[in-house]
KEKE-346498 format. One record per residue (C-alpha): residue in one letter; x, z, y. Coordinates in nm, 2 decimals, always signed. Layout:
<dodos>
  residuo       X       Z       Y
        A       X       Z       Y
...
</dodos>
This chain:
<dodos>
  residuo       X       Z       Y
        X   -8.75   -4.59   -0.34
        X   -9.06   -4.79   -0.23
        X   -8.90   -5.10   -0.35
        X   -8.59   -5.23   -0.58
        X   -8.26   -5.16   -0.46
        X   -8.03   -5.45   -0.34
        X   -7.70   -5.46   -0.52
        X   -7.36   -5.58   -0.44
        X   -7.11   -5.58   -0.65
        X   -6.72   -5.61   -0.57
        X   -6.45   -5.68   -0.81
        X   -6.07   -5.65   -0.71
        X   -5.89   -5.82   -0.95
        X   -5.56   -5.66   -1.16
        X   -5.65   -5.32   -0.94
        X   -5.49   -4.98   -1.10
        X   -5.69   -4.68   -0.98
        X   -5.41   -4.44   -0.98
        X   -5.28   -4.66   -0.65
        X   -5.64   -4.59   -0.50
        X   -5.62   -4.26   -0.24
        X   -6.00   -4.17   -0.39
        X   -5.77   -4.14   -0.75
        X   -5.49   -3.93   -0.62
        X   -5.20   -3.86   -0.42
        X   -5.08   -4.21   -0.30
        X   -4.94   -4.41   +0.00
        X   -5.17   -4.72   +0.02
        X   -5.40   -4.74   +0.29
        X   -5.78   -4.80   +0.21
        X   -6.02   -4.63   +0.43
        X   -6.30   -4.86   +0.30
        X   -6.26   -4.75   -0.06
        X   -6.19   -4.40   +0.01
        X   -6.52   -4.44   +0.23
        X   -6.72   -4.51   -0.06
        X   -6.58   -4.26   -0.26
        X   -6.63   -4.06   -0.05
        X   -7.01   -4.11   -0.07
        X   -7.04   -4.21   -0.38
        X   -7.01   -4.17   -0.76
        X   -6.64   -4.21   -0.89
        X   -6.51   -4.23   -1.23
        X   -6.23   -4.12   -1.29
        X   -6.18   -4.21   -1.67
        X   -6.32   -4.55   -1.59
        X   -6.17   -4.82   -1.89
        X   -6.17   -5.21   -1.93
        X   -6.26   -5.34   -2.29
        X   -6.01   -5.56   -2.31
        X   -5.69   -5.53   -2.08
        X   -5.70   -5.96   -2.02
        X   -5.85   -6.09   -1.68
        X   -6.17   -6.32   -1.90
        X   -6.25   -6.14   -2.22
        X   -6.25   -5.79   -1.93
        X   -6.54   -5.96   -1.80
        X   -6.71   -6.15   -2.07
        X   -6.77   -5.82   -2.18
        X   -6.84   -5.63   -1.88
        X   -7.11   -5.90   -1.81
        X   -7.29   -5.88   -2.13
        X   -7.24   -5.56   -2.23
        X   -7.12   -5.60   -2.57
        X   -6.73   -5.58   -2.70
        X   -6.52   -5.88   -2.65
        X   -6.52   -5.95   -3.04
        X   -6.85   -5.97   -3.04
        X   -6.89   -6.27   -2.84
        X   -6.59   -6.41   -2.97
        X   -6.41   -6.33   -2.62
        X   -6.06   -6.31   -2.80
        X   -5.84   -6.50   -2.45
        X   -5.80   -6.67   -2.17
        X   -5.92   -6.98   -2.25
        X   -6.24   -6.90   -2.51
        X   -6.53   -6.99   -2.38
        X   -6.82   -6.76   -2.31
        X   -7.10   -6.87   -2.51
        X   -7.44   -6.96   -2.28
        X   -7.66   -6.79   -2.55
        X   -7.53   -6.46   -2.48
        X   -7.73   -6.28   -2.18
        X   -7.58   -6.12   -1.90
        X   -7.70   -5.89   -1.70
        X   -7.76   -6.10   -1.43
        X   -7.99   -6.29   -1.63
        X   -8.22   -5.95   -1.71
        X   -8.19   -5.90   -1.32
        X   -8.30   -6.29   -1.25
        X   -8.61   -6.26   -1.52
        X   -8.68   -5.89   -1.33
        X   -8.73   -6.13   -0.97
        X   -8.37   -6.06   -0.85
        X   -8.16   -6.33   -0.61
        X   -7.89   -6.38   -0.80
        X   -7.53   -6.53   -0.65
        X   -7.17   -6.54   -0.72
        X   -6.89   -6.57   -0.45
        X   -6.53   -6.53   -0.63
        X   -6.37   -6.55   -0.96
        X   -6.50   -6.49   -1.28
        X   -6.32   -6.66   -1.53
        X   -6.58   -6.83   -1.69
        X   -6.45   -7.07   -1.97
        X   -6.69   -7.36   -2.08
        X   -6.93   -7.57   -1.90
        X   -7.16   -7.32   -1.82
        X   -7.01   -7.18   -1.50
        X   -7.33   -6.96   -1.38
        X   -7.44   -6.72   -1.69
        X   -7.75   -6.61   -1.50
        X   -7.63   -6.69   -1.14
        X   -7.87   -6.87   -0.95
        X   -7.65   -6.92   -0.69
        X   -7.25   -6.98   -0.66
        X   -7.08   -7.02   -0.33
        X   -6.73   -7.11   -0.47
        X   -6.50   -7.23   -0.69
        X   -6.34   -7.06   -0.92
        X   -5.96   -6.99   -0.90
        X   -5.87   -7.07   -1.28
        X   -5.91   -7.34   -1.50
        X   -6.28   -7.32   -1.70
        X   -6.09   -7.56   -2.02
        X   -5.93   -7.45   -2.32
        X   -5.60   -7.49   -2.13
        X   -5.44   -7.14   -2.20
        X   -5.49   -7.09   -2.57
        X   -5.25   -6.86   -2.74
        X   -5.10   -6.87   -3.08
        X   -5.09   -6.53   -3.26
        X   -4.87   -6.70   -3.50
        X   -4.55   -6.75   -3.26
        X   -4.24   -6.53   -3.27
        X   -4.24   -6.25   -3.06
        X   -3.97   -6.37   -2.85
        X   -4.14   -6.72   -2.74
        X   -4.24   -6.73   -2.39
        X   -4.47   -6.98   -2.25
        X   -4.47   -7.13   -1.88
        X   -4.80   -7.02   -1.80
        X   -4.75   -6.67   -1.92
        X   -4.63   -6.44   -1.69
        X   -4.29   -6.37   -1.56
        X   -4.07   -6.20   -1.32
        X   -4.10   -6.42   -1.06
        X   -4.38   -6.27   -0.95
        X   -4.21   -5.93   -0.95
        X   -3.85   -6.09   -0.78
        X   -4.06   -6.37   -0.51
        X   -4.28   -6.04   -0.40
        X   -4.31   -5.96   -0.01
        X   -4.47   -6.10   +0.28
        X   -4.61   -6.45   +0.29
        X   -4.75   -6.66   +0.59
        X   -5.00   -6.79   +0.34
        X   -5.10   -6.79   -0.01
        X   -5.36   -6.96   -0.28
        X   -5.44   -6.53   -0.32
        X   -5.49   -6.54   +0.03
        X   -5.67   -6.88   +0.07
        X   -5.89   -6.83   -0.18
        X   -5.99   -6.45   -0.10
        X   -6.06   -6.52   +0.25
        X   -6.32   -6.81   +0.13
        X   -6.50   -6.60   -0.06
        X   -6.56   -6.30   +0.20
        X   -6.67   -6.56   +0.44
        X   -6.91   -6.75   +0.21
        X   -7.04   -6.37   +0.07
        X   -7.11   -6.26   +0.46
        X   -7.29   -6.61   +0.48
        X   -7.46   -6.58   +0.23
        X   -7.60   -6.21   +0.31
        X   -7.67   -6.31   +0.67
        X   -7.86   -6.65   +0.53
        X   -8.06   -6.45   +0.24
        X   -8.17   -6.20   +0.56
        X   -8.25   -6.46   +0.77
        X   -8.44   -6.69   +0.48
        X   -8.74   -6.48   +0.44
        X   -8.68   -6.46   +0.04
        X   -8.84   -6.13   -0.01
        X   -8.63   -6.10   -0.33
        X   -8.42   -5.87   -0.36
        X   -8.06   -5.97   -0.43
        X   -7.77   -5.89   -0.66
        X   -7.45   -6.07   -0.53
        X   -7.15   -6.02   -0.69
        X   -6.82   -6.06   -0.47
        X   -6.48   -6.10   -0.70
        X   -6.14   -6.10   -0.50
        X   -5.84   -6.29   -0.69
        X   -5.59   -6.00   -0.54
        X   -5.42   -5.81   -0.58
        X   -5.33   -5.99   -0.92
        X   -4.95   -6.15   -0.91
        X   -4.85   -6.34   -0.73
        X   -4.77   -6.05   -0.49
        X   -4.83   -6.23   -0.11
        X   -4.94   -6.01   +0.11
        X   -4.97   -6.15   +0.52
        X   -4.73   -6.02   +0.71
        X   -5.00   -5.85   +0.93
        X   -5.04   -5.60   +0.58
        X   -4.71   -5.60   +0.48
        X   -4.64   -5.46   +0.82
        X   -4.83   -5.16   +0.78
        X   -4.62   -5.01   +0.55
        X   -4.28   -5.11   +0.74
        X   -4.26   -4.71   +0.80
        X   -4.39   -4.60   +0.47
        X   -4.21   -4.44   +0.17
        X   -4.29   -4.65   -0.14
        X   -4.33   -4.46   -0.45
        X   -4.15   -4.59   -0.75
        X   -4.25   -4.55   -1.09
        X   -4.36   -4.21   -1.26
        X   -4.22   -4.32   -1.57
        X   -3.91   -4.52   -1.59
        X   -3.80   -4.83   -1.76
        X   -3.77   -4.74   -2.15
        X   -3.50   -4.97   -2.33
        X   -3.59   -5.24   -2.54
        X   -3.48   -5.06   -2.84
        X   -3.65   -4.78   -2.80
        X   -4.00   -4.94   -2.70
        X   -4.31   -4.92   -2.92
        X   -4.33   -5.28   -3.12
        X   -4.60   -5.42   -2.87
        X   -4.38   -5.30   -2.55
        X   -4.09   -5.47   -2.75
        X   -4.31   -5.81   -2.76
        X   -4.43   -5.76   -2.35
        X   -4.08   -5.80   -2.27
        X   -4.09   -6.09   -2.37
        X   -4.43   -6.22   -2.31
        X   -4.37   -6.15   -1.96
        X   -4.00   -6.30   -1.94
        X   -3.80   -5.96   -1.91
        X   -3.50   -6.18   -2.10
        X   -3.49   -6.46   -1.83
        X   -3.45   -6.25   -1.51
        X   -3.31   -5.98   -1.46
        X   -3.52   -5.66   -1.20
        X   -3.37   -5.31   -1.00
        X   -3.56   -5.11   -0.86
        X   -3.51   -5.24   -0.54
        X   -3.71   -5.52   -0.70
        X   -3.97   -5.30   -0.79
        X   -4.01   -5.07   -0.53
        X   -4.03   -5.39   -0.32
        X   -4.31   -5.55   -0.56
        X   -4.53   -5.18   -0.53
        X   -4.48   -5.24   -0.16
        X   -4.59   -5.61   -0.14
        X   -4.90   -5.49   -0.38
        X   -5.00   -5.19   -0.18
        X   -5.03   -5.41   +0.14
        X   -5.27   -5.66   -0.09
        X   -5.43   -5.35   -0.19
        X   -5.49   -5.26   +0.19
        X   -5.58   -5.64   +0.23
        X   -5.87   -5.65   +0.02
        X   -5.99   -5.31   +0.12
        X   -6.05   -5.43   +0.45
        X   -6.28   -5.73   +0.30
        X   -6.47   -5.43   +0.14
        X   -6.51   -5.30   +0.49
        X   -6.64   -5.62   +0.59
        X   -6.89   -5.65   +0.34
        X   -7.04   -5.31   +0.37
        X   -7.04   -5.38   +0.79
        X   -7.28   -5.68   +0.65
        X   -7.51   -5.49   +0.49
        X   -7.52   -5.25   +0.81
        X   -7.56   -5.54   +1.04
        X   -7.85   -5.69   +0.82
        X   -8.04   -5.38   +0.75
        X   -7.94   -5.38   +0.43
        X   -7.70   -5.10   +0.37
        X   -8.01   -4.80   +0.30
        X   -8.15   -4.98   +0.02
        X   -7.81   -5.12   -0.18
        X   -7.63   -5.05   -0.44
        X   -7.28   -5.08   -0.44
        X   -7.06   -5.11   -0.72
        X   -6.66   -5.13   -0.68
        X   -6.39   -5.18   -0.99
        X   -6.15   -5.44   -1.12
        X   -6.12   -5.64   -1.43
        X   -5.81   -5.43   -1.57
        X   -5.51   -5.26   -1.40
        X   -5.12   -5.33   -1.33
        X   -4.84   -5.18   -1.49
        X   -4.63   -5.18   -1.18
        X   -4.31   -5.10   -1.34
        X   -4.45   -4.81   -1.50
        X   -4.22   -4.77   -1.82
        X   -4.06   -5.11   -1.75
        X   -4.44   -5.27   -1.83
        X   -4.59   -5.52   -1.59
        X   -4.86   -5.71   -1.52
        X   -5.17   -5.63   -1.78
        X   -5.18   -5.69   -2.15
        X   -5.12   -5.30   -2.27
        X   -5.32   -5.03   -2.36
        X   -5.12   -4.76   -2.16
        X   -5.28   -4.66   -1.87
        X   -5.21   -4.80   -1.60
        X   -5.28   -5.13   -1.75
        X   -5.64   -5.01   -1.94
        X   -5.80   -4.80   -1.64
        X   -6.03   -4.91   -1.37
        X   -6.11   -4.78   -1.09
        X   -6.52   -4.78   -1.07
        X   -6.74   -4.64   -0.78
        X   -7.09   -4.67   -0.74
        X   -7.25   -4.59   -0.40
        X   -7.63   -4.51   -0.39
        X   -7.67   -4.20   -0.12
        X   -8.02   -4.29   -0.19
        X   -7.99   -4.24   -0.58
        X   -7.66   -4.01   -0.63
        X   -7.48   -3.74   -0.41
        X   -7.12   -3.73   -0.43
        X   -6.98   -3.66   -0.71
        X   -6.66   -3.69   -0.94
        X   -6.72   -3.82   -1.33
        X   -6.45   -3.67   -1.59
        X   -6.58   -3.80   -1.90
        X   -6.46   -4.14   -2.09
        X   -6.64   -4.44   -1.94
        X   -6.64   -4.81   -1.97
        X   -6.73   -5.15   -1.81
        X   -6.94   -5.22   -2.09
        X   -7.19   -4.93   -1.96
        X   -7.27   -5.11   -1.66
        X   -7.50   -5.34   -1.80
        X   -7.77   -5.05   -1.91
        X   -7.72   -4.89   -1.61
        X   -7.78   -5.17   -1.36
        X   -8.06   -5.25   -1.53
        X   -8.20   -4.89   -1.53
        X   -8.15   -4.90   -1.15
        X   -8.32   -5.24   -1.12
        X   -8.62   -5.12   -1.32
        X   -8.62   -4.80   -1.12
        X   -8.50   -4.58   -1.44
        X   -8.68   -4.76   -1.73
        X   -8.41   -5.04   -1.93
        X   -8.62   -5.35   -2.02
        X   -8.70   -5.45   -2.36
        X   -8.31   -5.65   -2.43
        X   -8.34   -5.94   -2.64
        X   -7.99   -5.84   -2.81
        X   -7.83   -5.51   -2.88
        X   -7.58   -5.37   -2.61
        X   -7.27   -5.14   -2.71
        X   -7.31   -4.97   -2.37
        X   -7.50   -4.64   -2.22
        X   -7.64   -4.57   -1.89
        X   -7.43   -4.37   -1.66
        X   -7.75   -4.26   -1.47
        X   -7.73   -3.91   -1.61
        X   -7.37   -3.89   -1.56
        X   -7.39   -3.97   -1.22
        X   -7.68   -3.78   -1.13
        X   -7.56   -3.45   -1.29
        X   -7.77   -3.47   -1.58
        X   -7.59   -3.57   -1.90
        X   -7.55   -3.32   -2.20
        X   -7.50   -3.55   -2.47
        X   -7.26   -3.81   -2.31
        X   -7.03   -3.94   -2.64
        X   -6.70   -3.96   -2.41
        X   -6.59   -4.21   -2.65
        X   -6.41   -4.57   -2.50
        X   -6.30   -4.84   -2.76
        X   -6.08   -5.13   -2.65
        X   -6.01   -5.43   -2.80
        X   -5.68   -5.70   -2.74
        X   -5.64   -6.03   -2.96
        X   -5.44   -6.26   -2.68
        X   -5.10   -6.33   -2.56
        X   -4.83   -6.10   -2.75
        X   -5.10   -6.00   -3.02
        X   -4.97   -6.06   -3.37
        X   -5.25   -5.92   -3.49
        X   -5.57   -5.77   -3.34
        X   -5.51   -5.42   -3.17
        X   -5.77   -5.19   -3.09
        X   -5.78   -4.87   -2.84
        X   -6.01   -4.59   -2.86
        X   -6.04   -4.29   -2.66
        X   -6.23   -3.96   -2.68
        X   -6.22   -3.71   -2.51
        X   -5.86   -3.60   -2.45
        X   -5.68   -3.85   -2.75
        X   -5.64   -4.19   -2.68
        X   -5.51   -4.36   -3.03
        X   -5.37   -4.75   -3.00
        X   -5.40   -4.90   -3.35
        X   -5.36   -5.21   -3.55
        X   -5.28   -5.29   -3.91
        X   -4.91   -5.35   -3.89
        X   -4.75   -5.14   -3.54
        X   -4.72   -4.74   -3.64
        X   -5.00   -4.56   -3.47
        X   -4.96   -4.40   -3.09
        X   -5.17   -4.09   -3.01
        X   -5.18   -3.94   -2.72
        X   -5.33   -3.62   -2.58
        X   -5.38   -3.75   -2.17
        X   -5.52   -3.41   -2.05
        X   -5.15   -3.22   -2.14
        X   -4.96   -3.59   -2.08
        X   -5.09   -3.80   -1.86
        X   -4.80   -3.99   -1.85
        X   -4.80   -4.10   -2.19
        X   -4.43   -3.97   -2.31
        X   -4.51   -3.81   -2.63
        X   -4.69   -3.97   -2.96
        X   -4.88   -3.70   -3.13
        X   -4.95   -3.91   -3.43
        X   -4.74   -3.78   -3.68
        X   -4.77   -3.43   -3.60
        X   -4.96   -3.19   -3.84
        X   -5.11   -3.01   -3.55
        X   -5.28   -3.31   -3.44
        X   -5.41   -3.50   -3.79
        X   -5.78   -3.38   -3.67
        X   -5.77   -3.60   -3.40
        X   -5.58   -3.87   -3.53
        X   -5.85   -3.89   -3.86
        X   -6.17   -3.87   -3.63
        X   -6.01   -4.15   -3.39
        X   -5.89   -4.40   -3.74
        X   -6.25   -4.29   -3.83
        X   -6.40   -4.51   -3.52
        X   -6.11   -4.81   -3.52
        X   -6.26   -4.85   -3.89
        X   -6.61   -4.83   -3.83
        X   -6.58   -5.04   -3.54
        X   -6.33   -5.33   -3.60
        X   -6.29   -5.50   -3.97
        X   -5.94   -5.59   -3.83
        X   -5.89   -5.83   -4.12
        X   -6.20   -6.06   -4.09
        X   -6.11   -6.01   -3.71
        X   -5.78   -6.14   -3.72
        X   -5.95   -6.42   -3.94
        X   -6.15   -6.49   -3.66
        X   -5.94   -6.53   -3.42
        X   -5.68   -6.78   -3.60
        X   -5.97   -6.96   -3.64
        X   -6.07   -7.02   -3.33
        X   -5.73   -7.03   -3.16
        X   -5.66   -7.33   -3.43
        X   -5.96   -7.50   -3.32
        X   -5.93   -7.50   -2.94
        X   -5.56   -7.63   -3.01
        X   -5.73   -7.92   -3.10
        X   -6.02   -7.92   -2.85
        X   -5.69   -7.93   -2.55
        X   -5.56   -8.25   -2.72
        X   -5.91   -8.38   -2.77
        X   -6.02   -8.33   -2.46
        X   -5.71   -8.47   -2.26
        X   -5.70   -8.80   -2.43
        X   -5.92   -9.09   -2.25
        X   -6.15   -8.98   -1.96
        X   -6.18   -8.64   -1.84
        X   -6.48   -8.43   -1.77
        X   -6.41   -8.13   -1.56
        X   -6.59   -7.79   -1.64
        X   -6.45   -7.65   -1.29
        X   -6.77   -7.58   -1.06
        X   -6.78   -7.75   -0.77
        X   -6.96   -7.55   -0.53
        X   -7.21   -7.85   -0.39
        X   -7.33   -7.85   -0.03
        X   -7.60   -8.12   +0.14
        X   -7.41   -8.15   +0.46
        X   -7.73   -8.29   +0.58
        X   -7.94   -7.94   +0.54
        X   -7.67   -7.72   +0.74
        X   -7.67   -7.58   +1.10
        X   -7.91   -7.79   +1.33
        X   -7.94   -8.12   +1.22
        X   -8.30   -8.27   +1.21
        X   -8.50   -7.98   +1.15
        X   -8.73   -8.03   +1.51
        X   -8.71   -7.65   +1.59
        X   -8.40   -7.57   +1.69
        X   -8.48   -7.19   +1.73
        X   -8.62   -7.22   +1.36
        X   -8.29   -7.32   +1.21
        X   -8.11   -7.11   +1.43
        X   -8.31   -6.81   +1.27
        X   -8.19   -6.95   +0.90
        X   -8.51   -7.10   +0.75
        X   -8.23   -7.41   +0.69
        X   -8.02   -7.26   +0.41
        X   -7.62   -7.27   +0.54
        X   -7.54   -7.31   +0.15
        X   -7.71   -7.51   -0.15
        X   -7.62   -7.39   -0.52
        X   -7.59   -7.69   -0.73
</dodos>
C-alpha cells in the first residue's frame, strides 16, 4: 500500500467465540461477523490475559501482562506512564478516537486517545475493590449474581441497549466527520460495545428472531458443588449460586436472550463496515474484531467470566485486511497481548518502532500471512480479582493448558483430545512431560509469592483510597464527553455549504 492503512477496531464485550458461526456449528445469527471471517484472518485459539472485563484490556492495550502494570481488578487504575499502542500510533501521525467502553480506572480516561466520543459505562474510581482475604462463601452486591441469568429475555430498553446504540451513532459520526474534515491523517478508532455482557436485554425486535429457533443448552452440564475444582467451588458463590436457585429452562432461556444480543451487536458491526464503504474507506482499513473475555453460559454450571476454562478464557479475534492477508484459519495459541506488535508492524508498513518499554507480545503478521516457522504457541494468563485467594495463573502450549496456583491441586488438560475439559491429566504418569514443561513457565513467569504480596498491598491501600475519597467533596474521574454546542451543524459559520461539507467538526474531544 501507497499509504498507511486506516484501522478500526471493534470490541464486543463478554463475547464467547464458540457462539460465533465463523467458530463452529451454532444457532446465532451474525452475517456481519461471519462476513469478516469470511475474508479475513481468524483465530481460532485466540486467549484473554486475564479473564476480568479491565485488567483484559489494560493488558491488551499495552501489551504487557496484567501483573506487570499492576492490573490485578476491577477497580486498579491503569497507570498513565505505561504506553499503549495507541500512543505509538498517535507519535507515528495516527487520528486517534475512542467511542465505547474501556474500563479505564484513574483520572486519565484517554491513554493515547486523542479523541473520545462517550462516556464510559463503568465507574473510573476505586469503587470495586476486592478483598482476597474474605471467605470463600462471601458475596458482595456488586458482584455478580443470578439475576442476570433468572431476569434474562426480551426488554423494551436497556442501559446495554442505551449505551450501545450511543456509541455506533457517535463512531458513524465520527467516521463521516474525519472524511469530511480534510485531516489527511490516517485514523485508528476503536469502537467497544458493552453487550453482550449481563445483563442479558435483548429488544424484542432480536429476541424475535430466534422465536423459531432451537436453543442449544450446554455441552457440559452442571457439576455439583462437591465435586467442583476449589475455584469452581468459590464461583458458586462469587456469583450467588446459594441465593437463587436456576433450571435449565433458566438457562436455555439466558443462551437465547444472549444469542439475540449476540445478533444485536453484529448488526452494529454491519453498520460500521457500511461506513467505511460509504466513505471510501473500506480498501484501505484494517479491521480488527474480539472481546475482552468470554461467558460461561452455563457451561459446567459456570457463568459469567472469572475462570480459566474455556469458554470464559477464549476470544474470538478476526483481523480483516484483503489488502494485507487472504483468508485464512490460525490454529496455533494466541493472545491479546500480541496485538500490540502487530498493529504497530501494520502501521509502520512491517517494521515495529523503536518501543520505549519491553512488550510480552509477538507479531501475528507471519501467522496470518502464512509465514511463521517458529511461532512459540505458548498463552500465559493471569487472575488476582474477585474469588482469588491467591494469584492463579493459566498457561497454554500447544495442546496442554495447565491452571495453577500455590494452594488449589493443579488441572491439566490436553484440549486437542478434550475440548470439553472433563478429564485432568495432571496426575497421570503418561502426562508428567507436559505437566513439568508447563510448571516450568508458571515459575519463570509469575513469583506467585511476591505477587500475591503485591496485590494485598494494593487492595489494602485502595480500601482506603474509597473511604478517602468519599469523605468531603467529590471529584469525578468519569469522562465527560465535552461538546461546544456553539461549533455543531450550521450555526455561524457564513458558508452554509462549507459546514454542511464538515469543515465544522460535529464533535469536540475535551
Amino acid at each position: 500500500m501507497a499509504k498507511r492503512p486506516n484501522f478500526l477496531f471493534i470490541m464486543a464485550d463478554q463475547l464467547a467465540p464458540q457462539v460465533l458461526p465463523a467458530y463452529g456449528r451454532t444457532p446465532v445469527q451474525a452475517p456481519h461477523l461471519d462476513r469478516l471471517a469470511e475474508d479475513g484472518v481468524t483465530f481460532e485459539n485466540a486467549y484473554c490475559n486475564f479473564p476480568l472485563c479491565a485488567p483484559a484490556r489494560f493488558s491488551m492495550l499495552s501489551g504487557c501482562l496484567p501483573s506487570r502494570i499492576g492490573a490485578f481488578d476491577n477497580a486498579v487504575e491503569f497507570p498513565a506512564s505505561v504506553p499503549t499502542f495507541h500512543h505509538y500510533l498517535r507519535t507515528a501521525g495516527y487520528r486517534t478516537c475512542l467511542a465505547g467502553k474501556m474500563h479505564f480506572v484513574g483520572p486519565d480516561q484517554l491513554h493515547g486517545y486523542e479523541e473520545r466520543v462517550t462516556t464510559d459505562v463503568y465507574p473510573a474510581n476505586f469503587q470495586w475493590v476486592p478483598d482476597m482475604r474474605l471467605d470463600s462463601g462471601v458475596w458482595l452486591e456488586w458482584y455478580h449474581s443470578m439475576r442476570a441469568v433468572l431476569d434474562a429475555g426480551p426488554h423494551r430498553h436497556s442501559v446495554n441497549v442505551a449505551y450501545d446504540d450511543e456509541a455506533e451513532f457517535e463512531a458513524v459520526r465520527w467516521l463521516h466527520e474525519h472524511a469530511d474534515s480534510g485531516d489527511g491523517r490516517p485514523f485508528a478508532l476503536t469502537v467497544s460495545f458493552f453487550s453482550p455482557h449481563d445483563p442479558y436485554l435483548p429488544p424484542p425486535v432480536w429476541w424475535e428472531k430466534y422465536n423459531d429457533v432451537e436453543i442449544d443448552p450446554p455441552r457440559v452440564d452442571d457439576i455439583p458443588l462437591e465435586d467442583r475444582d476449589p475455584h469452581s467451588r468459590r464461583h458458586w458463590f462469587l456469583t450467588g449460586r446459594h441465593r437463587d436457585t436456576i433450571g435449565e429452562a433458566d438457562v436455555l432461556r439466558m443462551r437465547r436472550a444472549y444469542y439475540a444480543v449476540t445478533s444485536y451487536v453484529d448488526a452494529k458491526v454491519g453498520r460500521l463496515l457500511d461506513t467505511l464503504q460509504a466513505i471510501g474507506a473500506a480498501g484501505d482499513t484494517v479491521v480488527v474484531f474480539t472481546s475482552d473475555h468470554g461467558d460461561s453460559l452455563g457451561e459446567r454450571g459456570l457463568f459469567f467470566k472469572m475462570s480459566f476454562y474455556e469458554w470464559s478464557a477464549r476470544v474470538p479475534l478476526i483481523v480483516h485486511a484483503p489488502f494485507a492477508f487472504a483468508p485464512r484459519r490460525v490454529a496455533e495459541n494466541v493472545s491479546h497481548l500480541d496485538l500490540f506488535p502487530t498493529l504497530l508492524e501494520l502501521a509502520g508498513d512491517g517494521a515495529l518502532p523503536e518501543l520505549a518499554a519491553p512488550v510480552d507480545g509477538s507479531s501475528l503478521l507471519a501467522l496470518a500471512g502464512g509465514t511463521a516457522t517458529d511461532w512459540p504457541d505458548l498463552v500465559c494468563a493471569e487472575y488476582t480479582a474477585e474469588g482469588a485467594r491467591e494469584p492463579m495463573a493459566m498457561v497454554r502450549k500447544g495442546p496442554h493448558k495447565l491452571i495453577a496456583s500455590r494452594s488449589d491441586p493443579p488441572l491439566l488438560y490436553d484440549l486437542a483430545a478434550d475440548p470439553d475439559e472433563l478429564e485432568n491429566l495432571a496426575q497421570r504418569p503418561d502426562r508428567a512431560g507436559a505437566r513439568a514443561e508447563l510448571e516450568s513457565i508458571v515459575a519463570g513467569t509469575w513469583d506467585m509469592e511476591d505477587l500475591e504480596r503485591q496485590v494485598l498491598a494494593s487492595q489494602s491501600a485502595r480500601r482506603l483510597l474509597v473511604k478517602a475519597l468519599a469523605a468531603g467533596k467529590i471529584t469525578s474521574w468519569d469522562f465527560q464527553p465535552l461538546r461546544d454546542a456553539s461549533r455543531q451543524y450550521y450555526r455561524d459559520a457564513g458558508d452554509v455549504q462549507t459546514a454542511y461539507a464538515g469543515s465544522l467538526p460535529v464533535t469536540s474531544a475535551s
